[in-house]
C-alpha positions in Angstrom: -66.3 -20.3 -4.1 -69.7 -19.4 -4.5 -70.1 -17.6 -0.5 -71.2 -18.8 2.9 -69.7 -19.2 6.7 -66.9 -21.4 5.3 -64.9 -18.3 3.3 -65.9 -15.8 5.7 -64.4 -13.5 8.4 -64.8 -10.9 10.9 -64.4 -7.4 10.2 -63.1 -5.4 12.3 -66.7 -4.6 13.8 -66.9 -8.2 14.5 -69.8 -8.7 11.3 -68.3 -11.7 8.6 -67.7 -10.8 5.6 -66.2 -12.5 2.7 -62.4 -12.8 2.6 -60.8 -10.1 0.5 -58.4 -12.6 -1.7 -59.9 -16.6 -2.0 -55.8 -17.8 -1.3 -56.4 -16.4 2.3 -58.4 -19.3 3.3 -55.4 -21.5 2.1 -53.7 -19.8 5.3 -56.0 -21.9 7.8 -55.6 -25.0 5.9 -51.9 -24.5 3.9 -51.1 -28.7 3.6 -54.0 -28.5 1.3 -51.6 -27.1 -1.5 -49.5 -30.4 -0.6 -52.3 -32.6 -1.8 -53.3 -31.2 -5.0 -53.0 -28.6 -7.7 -55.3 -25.7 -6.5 -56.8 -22.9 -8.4 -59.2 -20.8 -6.4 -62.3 -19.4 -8.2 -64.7 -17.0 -7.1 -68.2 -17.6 -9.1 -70.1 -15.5 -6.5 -69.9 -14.6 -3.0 -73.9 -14.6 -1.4 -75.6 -15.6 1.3 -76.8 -19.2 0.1 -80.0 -18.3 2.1 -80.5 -16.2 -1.2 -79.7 -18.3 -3.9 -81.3 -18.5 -7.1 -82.1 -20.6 -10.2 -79.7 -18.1 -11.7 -77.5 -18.4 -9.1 -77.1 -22.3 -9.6 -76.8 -21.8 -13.2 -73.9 -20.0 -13.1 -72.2 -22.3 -10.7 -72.9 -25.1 -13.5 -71.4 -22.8 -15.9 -68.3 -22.5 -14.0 -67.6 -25.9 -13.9 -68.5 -26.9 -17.1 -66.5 -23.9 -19.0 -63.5 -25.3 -17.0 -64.4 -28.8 -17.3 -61.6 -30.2 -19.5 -59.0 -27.7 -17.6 -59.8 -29.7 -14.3 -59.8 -33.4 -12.5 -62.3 -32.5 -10.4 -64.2 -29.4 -8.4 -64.7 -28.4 -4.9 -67.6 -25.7 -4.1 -67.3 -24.1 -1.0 -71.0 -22.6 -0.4 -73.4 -21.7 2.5 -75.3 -24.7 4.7 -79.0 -22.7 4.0 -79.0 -24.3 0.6 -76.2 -26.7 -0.1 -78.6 -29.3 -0.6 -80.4 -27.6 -3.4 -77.6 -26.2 -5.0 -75.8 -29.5 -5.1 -78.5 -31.5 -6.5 -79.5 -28.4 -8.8 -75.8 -28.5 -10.6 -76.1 -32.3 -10.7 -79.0 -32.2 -12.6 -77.6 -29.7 -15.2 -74.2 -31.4 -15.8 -76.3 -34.8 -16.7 -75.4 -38.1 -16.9 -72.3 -37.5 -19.3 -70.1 -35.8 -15.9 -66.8 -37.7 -15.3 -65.2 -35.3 -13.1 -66.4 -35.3 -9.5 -68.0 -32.4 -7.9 -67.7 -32.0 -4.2 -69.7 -29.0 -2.0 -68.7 -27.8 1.5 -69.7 -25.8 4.4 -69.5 -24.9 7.5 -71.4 -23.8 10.7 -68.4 -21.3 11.9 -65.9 -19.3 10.0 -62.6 -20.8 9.1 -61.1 -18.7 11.2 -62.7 -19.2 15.1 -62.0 -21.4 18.0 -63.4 -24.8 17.1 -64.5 -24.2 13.3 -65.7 -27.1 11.5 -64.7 -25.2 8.5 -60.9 -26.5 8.3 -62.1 -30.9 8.6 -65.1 -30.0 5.9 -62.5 -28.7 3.3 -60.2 -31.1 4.3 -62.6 -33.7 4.3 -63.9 -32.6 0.9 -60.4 -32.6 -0.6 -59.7 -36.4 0.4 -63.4 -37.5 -1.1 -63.0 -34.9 -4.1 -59.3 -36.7 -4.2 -61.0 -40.5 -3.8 -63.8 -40.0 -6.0 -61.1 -38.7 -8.5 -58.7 -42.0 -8.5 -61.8 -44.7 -8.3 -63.7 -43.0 -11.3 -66.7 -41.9 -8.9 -67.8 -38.9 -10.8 -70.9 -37.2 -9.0 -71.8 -34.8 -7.5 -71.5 -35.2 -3.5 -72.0 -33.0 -0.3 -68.9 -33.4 2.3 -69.7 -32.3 6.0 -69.9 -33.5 9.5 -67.5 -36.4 8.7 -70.2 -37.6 6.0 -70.5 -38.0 2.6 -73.8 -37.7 0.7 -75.0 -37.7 -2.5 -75.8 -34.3 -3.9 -79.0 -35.3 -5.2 -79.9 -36.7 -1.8 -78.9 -34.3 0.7 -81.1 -32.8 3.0 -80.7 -30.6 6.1 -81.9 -31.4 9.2 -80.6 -28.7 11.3 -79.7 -25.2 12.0 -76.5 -25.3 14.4 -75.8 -28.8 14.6 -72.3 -30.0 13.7 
């Protein structure tokens, strides 16, 4: 988990926030847990509007100090900057990755009437699940329905779906 719409809710004041404890997500989308081992990391929790060179280093350290512990990685983050931040870490693991790499987003919170935020993870867990049994190991952005190469992505719009 690196931040973003997709791991946020409301406070009480109505403002998102981060969830308190990662596993509360797993409460929107709980068959998840039926489809795979899951261990939920927080490497940061920021607005991806803000994002760094820093920032996308230590997302690339967090994969690769748990590289050999893992079959593959899903990276929830914010839609500002999943495009850079994808093709960023897919540029610093190299050629050499053989474990895929999946990003996510989402326009609402996981939590609200008519989120995209529950078919994006799930969505990323079925590529991050296909790219794991037919040996695709890249990095790739899942949203919308689509799949697109991390080093290619590019957003085209604020609000769209």
């Amino acid at each position: 988990m690196t931040g973003g719409t997709i791991v946020s809710i409301p406070n009480p004041h109505g403002a998102l926030e981060p969830a308190k404890d990662p596993k509360e997500l797993l409460r929107f989308a709980p068959h998840l847990l039926e489809k795979a081992d899951l261990d939920i990391i927080p490497v940061m929790n920021k607005d991806s509007s803000n994002m760094t060179v820093e920032d996308w280093k230590e997302i690339s350290l967090a994969v690769i100090n748990r590289y050999n512990n893992y079959d593959g990685f899903l990276v929830t983050h914010g839609t500002d900057t999943i495009a850079y931040s994808s093709s960023a870490v897919a540029f610093t693991l190299g050629d050499g990755l053989y474990h895929p790499v999946v990003f996510t987003g989402s326009q609402l919170p996981i939590n609200v009437e008519r989120t995209d935020a529950v078919h994006n993870i799930e969505d990323a867990m079925a590529t991050l699940i296909y790219a794991r049994q037919n040996q695709l190991s890249e990095v790739l952005i899942v949203a919308g329905r689509e799949v697109h190469r991390g080093v290619r992505a590019v957003k085209l719009s604020e609000n769209s779906f």
